[in-house]
Steps between C-alpha positions, in 0.01 A plus 500: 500500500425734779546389831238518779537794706724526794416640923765730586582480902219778532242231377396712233499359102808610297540412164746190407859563335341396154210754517749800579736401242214494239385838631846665464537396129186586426582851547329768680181453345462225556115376677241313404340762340760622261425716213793551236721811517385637134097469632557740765794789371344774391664627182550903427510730293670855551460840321686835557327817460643867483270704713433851421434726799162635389383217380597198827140444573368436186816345345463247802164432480479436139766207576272383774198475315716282269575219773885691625590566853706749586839350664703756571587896351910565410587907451847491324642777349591302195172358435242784713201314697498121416178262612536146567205277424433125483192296434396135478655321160218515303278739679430698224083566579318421177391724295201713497299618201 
């Protein structure tokens, strides 16, 4: 049962010893409108991509036009000129004819 809520010495409302204790194990997300964790993580997926000097531009675009955002670009001199890209699980566009 919840208890009624309380007046601090300020006057103001505070919420009873019950009502806290609910809140903390509840968790952080815890409100009265609470949507479950897996509705709102957005799930990725990742692709590397050797880039070729002459080519960045249309190497990178190509990707783009296929739903991938560029992340981040790695030179090494094991690997050369690395790009980073990620998109939306799924985000695939569909296909054209």
């Amino acid at each position: 049962m919840i208890e009624s809520a309380m007046r601090c010495p300020s006057g103001r409302k505070r919420a009873s010893a019950t009502w806290s204790k609910l809140r903390r194990e509840s968790g952080p997300n815890w409100g009265w409108h609470h949507t479950p964790k897996e509705d709102i993580v957005q799930k990725w997926e990742y692709a590397t991509v050797p880039l070729i000097s002459h080519a960045l531009q249309e190497i990178l675009n190509q990707w783009g036009e296929e739903g991938w955002e560029l992340i981040q670009v790695i030179e090494s001199s094991a690997t050369g000129t690395t790009a980073y890209l990620k998109r939306p699980k799924g985000g695939e566009p569909p296909a054209t004819d």
